[in-house]
DRENVEXLUM-161752 format. One record per residue (C-alpha): x, y, z; residue number from 1. Coordinates in Angstrom, 2 decimals. Layout:
DRENVEXLUM-161752
node xx X&yy Y&zz Z&num NUM
...
This chain:
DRENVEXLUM-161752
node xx 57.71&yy 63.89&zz 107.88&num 1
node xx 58.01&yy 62.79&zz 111.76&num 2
node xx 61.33&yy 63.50&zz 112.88&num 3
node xx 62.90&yy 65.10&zz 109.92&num 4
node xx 64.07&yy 67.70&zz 112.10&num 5
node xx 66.13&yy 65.72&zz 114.42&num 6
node xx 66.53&yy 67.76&zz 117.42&num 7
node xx 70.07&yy 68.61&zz 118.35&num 8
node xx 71.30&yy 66.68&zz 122.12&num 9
node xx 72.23&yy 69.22&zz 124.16&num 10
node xx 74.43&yy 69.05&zz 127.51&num 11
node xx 71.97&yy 70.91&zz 129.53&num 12
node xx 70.35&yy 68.88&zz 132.44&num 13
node xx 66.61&yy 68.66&zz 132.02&num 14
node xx 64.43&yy 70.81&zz 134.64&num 15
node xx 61.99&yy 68.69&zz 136.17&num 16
node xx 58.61&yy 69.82&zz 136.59&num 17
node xx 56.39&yy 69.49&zz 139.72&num 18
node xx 55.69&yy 65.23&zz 140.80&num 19
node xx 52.19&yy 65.29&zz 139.40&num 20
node xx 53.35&yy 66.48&zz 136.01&num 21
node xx 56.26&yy 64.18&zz 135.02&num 22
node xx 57.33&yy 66.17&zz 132.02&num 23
node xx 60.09&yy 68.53&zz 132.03&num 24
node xx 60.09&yy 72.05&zz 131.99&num 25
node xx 61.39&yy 73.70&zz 128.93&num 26
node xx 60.68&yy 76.70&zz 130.17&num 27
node xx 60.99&yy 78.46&zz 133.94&num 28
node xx 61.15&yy 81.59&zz 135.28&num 29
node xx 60.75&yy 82.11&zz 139.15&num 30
node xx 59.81&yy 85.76&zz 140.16&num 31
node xx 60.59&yy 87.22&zz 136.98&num 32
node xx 60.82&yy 91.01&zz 136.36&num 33
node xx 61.15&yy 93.92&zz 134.47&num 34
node xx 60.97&yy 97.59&zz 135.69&num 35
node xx 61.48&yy 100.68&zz 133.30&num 36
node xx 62.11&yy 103.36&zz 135.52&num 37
node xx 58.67&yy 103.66&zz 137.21&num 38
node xx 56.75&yy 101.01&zz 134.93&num 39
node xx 56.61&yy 97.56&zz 135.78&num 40
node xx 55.94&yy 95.26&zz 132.56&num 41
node xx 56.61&yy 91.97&zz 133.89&num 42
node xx 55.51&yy 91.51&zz 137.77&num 43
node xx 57.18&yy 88.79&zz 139.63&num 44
node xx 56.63&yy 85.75&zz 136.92&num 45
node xx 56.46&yy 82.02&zz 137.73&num 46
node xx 56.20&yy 80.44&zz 134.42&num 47
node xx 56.28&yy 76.94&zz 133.62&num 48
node xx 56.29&yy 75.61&zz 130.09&num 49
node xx 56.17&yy 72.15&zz 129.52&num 50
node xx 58.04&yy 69.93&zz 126.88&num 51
node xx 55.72&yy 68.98&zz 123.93&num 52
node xx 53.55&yy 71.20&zz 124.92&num 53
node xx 51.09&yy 74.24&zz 122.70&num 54
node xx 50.91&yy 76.68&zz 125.91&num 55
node xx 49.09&yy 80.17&zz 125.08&num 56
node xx 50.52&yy 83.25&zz 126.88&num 57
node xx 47.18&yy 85.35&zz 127.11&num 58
node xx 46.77&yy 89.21&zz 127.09&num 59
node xx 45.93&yy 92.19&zz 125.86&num 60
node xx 48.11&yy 94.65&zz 124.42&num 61
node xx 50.92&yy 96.01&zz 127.29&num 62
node xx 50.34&yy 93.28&zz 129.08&num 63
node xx 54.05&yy 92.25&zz 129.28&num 64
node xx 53.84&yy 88.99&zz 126.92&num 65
node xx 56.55&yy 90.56&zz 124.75&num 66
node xx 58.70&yy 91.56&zz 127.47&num 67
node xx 58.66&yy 88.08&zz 128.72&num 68
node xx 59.36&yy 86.93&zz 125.30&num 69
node xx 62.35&yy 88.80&zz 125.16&num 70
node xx 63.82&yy 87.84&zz 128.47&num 71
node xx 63.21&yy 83.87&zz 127.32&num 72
node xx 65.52&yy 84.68&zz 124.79&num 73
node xx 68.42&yy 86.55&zz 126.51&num 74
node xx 67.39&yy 89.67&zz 124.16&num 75
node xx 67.12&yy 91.91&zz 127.49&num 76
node xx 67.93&yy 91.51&zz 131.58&num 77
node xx 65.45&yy 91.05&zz 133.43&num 78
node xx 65.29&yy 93.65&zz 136.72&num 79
node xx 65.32&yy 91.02&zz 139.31&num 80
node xx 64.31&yy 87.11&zz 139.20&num 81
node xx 65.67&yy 83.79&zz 137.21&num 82
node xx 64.71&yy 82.80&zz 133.98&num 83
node xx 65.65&yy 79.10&zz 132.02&num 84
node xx 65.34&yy 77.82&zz 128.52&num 85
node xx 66.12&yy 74.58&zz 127.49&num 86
node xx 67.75&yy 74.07&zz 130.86&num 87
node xx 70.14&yy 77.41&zz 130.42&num 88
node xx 70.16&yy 80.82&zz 132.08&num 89
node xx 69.06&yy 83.08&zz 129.38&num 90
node xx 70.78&yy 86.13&zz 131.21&num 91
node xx 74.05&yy 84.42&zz 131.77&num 92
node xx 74.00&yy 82.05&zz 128.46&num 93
node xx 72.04&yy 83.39&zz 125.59&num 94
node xx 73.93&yy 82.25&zz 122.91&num 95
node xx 73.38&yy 78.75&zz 124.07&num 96
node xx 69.28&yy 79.47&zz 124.24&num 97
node xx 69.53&yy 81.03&zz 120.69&num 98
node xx 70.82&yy 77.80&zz 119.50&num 99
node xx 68.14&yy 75.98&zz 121.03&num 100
node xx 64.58&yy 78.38&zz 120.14&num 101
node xx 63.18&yy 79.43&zz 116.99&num 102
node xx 61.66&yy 83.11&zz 117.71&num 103
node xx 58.83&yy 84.58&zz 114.96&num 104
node xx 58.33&yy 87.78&zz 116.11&num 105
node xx 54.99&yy 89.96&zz 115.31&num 106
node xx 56.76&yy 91.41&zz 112.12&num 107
node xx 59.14&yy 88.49&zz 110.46&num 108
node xx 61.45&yy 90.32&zz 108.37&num 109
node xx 62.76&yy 89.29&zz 105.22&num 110
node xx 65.00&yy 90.48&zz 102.29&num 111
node xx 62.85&yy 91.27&zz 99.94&num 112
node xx 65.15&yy 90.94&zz 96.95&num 113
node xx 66.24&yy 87.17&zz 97.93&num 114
node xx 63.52&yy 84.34&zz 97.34&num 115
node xx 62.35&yy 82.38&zz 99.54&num 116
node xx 65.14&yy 79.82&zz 99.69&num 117
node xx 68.10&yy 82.15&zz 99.58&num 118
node xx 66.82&yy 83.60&zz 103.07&num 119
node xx 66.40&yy 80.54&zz 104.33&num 120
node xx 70.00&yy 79.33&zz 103.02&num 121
node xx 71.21&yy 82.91&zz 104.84&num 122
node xx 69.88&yy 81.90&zz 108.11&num 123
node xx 71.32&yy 78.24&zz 107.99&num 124
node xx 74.67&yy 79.86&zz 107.10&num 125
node xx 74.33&yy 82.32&zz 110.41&num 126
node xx 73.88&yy 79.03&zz 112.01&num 127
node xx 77.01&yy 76.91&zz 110.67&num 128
node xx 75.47&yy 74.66&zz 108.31&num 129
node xx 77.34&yy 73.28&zz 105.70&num 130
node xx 75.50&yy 73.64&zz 102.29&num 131
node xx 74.57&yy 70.32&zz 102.01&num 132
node xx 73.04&yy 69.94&zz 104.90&num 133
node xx 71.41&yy 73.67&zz 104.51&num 134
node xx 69.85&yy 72.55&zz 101.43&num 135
node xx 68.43&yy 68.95&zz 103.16&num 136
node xx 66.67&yy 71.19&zz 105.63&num 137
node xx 65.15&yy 74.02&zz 103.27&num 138
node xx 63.67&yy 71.80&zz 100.99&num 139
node xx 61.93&yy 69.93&zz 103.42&num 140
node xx 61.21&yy 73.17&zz 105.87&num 141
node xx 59.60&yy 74.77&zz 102.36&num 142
node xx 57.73&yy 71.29&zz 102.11&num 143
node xx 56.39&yy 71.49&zz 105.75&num 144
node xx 55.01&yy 74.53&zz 105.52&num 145
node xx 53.27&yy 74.62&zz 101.97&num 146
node xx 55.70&yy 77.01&zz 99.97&num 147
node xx 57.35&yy 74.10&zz 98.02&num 148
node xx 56.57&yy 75.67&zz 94.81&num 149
node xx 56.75&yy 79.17&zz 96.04&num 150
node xx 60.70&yy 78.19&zz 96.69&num 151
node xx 62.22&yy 81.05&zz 94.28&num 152
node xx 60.12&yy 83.39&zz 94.29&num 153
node xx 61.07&yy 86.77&zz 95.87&num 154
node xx 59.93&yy 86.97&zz 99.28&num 155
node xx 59.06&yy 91.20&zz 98.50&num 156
node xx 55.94&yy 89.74&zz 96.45&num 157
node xx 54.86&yy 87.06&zz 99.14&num 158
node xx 51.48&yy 88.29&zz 101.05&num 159
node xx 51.19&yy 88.07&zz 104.82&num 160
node xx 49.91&yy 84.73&zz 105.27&num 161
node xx 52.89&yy 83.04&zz 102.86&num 162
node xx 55.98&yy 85.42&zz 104.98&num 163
node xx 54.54&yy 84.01&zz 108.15&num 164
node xx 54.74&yy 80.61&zz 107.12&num 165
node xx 58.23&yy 80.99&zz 105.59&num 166
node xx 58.91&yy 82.72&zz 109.22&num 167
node xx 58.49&yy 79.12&zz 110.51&num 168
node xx 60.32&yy 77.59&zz 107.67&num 169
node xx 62.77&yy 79.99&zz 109.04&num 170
node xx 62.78&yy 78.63&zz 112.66&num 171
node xx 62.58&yy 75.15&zz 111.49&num 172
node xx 66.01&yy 75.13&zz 110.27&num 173
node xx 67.87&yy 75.16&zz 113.55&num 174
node xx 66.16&yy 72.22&zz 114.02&num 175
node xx 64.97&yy 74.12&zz 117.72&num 176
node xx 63.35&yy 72.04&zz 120.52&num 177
node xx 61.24&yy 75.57&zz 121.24&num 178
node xx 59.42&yy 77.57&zz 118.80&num 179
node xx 58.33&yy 80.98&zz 120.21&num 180
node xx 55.48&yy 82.50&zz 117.79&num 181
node xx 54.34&yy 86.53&zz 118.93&num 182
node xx 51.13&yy 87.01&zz 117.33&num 183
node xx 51.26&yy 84.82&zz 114.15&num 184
node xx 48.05&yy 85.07&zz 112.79&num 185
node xx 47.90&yy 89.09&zz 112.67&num 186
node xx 46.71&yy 90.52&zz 109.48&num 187
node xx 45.90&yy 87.40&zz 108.27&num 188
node xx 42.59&yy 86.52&zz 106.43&num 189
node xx 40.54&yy 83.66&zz 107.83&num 190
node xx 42.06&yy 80.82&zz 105.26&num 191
node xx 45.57&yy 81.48&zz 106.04&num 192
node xx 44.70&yy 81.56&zz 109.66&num 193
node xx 43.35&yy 78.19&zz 109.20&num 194
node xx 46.95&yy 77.23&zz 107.70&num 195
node xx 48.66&yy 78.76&zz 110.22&num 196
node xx 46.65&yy 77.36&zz 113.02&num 197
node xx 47.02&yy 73.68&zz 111.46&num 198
node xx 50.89&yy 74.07&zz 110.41&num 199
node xx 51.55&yy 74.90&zz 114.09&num 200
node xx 49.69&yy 71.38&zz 115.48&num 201
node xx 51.87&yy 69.53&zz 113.24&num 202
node xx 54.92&yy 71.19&zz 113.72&num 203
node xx 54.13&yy 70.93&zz 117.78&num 204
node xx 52.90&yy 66.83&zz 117.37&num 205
node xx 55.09&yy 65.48&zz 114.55&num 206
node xx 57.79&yy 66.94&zz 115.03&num 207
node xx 58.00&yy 66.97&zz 118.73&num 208
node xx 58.72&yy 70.85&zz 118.79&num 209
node xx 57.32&yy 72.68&zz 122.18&num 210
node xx 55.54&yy 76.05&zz 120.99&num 211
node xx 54.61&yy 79.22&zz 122.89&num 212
node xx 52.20&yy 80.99&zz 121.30&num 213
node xx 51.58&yy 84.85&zz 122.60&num 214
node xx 48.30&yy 85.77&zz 121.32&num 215
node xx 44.88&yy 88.03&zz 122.33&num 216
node xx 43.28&yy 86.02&zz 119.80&num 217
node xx 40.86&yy 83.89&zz 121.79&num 218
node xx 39.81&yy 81.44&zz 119.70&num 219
node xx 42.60&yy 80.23&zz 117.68&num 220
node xx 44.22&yy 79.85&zz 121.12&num 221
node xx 41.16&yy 77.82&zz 122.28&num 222
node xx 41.44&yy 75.64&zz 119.14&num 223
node xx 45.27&yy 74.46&zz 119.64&num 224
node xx 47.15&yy 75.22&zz 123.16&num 225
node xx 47.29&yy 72.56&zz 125.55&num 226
node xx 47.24&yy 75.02&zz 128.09&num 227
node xx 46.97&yy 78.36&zz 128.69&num 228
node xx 48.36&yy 81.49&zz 130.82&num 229
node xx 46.56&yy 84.87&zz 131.43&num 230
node xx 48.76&yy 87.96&zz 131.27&num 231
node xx 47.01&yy 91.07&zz 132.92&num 232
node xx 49.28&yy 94.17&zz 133.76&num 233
node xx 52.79&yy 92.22&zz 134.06&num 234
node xx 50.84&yy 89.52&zz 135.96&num 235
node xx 50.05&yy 86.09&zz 135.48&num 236
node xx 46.79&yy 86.02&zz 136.98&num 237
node xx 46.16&yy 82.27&zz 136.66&num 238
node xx 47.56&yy 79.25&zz 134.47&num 239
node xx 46.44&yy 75.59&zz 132.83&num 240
node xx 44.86&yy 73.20&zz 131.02&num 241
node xx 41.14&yy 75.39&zz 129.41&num 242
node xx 39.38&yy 72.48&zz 131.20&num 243
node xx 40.63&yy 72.79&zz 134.63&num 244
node xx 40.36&yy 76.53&zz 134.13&num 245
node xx 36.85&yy 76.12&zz 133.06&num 246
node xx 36.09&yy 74.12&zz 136.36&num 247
node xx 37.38&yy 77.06&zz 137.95&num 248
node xx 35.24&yy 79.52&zz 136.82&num 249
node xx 32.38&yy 77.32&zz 137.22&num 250
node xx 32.70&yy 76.93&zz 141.45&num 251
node xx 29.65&yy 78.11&zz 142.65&num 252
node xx 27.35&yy 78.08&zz 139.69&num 253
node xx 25.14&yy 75.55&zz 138.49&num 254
node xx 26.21&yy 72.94&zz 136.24&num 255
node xx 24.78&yy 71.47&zz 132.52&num 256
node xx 26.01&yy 67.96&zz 131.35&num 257
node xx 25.30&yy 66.95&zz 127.76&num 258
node xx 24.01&yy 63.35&zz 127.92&num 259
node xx 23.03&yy 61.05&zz 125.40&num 260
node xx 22.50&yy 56.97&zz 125.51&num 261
node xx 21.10&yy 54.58&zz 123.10&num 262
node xx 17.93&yy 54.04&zz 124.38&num 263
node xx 16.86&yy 57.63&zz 125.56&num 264
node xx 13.76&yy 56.35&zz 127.18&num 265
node xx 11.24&yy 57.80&zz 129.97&num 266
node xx 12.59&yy 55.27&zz 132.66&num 267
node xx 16.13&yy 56.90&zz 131.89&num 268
node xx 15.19&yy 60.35&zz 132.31&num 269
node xx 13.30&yy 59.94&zz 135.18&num 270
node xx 16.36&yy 58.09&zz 137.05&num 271
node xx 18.58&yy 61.11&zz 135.91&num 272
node xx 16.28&yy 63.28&zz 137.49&num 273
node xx 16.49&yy 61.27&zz 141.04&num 274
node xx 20.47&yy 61.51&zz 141.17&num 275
node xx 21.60&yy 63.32&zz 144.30&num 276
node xx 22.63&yy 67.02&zz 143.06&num 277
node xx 20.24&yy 67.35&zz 140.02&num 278
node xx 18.27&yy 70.14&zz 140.03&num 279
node xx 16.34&yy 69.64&zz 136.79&num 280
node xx 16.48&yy 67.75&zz 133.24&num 281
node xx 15.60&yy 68.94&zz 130.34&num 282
node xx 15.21&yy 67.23&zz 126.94&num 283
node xx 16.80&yy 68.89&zz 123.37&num 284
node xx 16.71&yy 66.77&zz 120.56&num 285
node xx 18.41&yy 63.45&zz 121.21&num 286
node xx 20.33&yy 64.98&zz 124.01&num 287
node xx 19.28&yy 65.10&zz 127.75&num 288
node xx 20.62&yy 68.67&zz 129.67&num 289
node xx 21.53&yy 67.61&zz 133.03&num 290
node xx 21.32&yy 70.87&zz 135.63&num 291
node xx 23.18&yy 70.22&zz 138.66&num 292
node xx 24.83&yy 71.82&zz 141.78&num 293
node xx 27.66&yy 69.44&zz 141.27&num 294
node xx 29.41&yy 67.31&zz 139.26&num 295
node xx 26.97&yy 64.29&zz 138.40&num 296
node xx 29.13&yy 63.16&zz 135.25&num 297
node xx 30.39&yy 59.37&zz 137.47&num 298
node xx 26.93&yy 58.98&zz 138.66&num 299
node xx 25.19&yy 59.62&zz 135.07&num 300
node xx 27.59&yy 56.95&zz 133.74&num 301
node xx 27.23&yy 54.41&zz 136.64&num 302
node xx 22.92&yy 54.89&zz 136.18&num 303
node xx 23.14&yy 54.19&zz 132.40&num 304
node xx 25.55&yy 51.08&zz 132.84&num 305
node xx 23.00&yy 49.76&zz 135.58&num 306
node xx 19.81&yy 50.37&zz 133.04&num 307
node xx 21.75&yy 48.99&zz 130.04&num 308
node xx 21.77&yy 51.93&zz 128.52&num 309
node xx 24.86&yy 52.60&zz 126.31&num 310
node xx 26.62&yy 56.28&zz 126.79&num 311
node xx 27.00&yy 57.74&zz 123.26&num 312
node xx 27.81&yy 61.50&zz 124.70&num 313
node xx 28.96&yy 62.36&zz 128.15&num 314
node xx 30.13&yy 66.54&zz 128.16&num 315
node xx 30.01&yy 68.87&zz 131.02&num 316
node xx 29.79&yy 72.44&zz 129.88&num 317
node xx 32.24&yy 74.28&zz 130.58&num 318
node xx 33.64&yy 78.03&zz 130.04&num 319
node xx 35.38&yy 78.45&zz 126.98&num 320
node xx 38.72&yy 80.60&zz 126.67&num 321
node xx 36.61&yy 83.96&zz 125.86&num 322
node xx 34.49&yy 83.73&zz 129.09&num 323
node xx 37.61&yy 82.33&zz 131.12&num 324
node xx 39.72&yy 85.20&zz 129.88&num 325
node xx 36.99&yy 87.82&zz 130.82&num 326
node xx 36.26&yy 86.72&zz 134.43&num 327
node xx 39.80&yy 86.47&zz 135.46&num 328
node xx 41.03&yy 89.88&zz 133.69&num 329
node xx 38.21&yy 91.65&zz 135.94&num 330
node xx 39.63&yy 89.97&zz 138.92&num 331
node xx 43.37&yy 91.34&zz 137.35&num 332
């Protein structure tokens, strides 16, 4: 199914991210916000979203994700600040965005009278496509996401899971080079959150498609976004890759590596324990915990290769997205 959605060439010059990236920016917004009378939803944004790219907008509920979604789309001005999609001005050139980003709000709507592939054929109609071509991209958009058999049936008797993934079918046929998804898995019981969670990795690797997924759900955002972003009261409190954020949250504290080698042998131990910046090692099952008041992971590797003792498992553990969310909406 790779590249069955051929996406559209556009005349829009590419926004180039920062040198140590090299990957454009599909998304930008520089001091971004939005005031409603005296509430401020979105503080003074700097968002960068990178092409190819599963990036999590973070938050709880008011936090301003939605108002930011809207403003990516040209749906409503921001206050002050610049905002660009696809390399457009979604304040000055909407239409041109629209063209460009599939949007699945919280509550897809449907008509409920019309199955499955009549709303889809609707849609491709609001977007000029001729009926052959319409019908190309609805059979394989039903294909892609699982309702292949479930094509004429009415969408009125379709249960959460199945409207949200016809809400990407939905997307899917403007062939879009972003998908923006606003709490997908809502509502939805833990199988079809599994669907969900998988239908969005292949729509984001095999069919190239960038996705922006605004979610409080911690874990399904741990399990597919490249990188993440932390929304607390209209600000972006910090941004990146769950690793690097980990790391963060980690200064200061004392470290555990995971470390396992083929021959896990008293010699080896002992000569972990002697590295400059353990603190301890302790032994659990065929693993060795490393405790350390830095990173040790380069000289673990260089000790086993000089004992010829094959690495198997090398981890440092890190925070996850729950405890990285908590410590930095505190410090919001």
């Amino acid at each position: 199914m790779a590249g069955t959605f051929a996406q559209e060439k556009t005349g829009a010059t590419a926004i180039k991210a920062s040198e140590d990236s090299g990957q454009s920016l599909i998304v930008r917004t520089v001091g971004l916000t939005k005031v409603y009378g005296t509430f401020t939803a979105v503080d003074r944004l700097d968002l960068q979203v990178r092409e190819g790219e599963i990036f999590g907008l973070l938050g709880p509920n008011g936090a301003g994700k939605t108002t930011t979604i809207l403003m990516l789309l040209g749906l409503t001005e921001p206050t002050s600040g610049s905002v660009q999609v696809c390399g457009f001005n979604s304040t000055r050139e909407p239409l041109k965005v629209k063209r460009l980003v599939g949007y699945l709000p919280e509550n897809v709507g449907f008509y409920e009278d019309l199955t499955a592939r009549q709303n889809l054929r609707y849609t491709a109609r609001l977007n000029g496509l001729s009926d052959k071509e319409a019908d190309k991209r609805i059979a394989e958009a039903l294909s892609l996401v699982g309702l292949g058999e479930a094509a004429d049936k009415k969408a009125g008797q379709f249960s959460r899971g199945m409207r949200q993934r016809l809400g990407i079918a939905d997307v899917l046929i403007k062939s879009p080079r972003l998908v923006i998804l606003d709490e997908p898995t809502l509502g939805i019981d833990p199988d079809g959150v599994n669907q969900l969670l998988e239908l969005i990795v292949r729509m984001s690797r095999e069919q190239k498609i960038t996705v922006m997924l605004s979610s409080h759900q911690l874990e399904q955002v741990q399990r597919i976004c490249d990188r993440i972003g932390i929304f607390v009261k209209g600000h972006m409190v910090v941004e990146g890759r769950i690793d690097e954020l980990g790391m963060r949250a980690l200064e200061g504290q004392q470290l555990t590596t995971e470390v396992q080698v083929a021959r896990m042998d008293g010699e080896f131990i002992d000569s972990l324990g002697r590295l400059k910046g353990v603190v301890r090692v302790a032994r659990e099952g065929d693993i060795c915990l490393v405790y350390s008041d830095q990173d040790v992971r380069e000289r673990i590797s260089e000790l086993a290769y000089s004992l010829g003792a094959p690495l198997l498992h090398l981890r440092l553990r890190g925070y996850g997205v729950e405890e990285i969310y908590f410590k930095y909406f505190r410090e919001g």
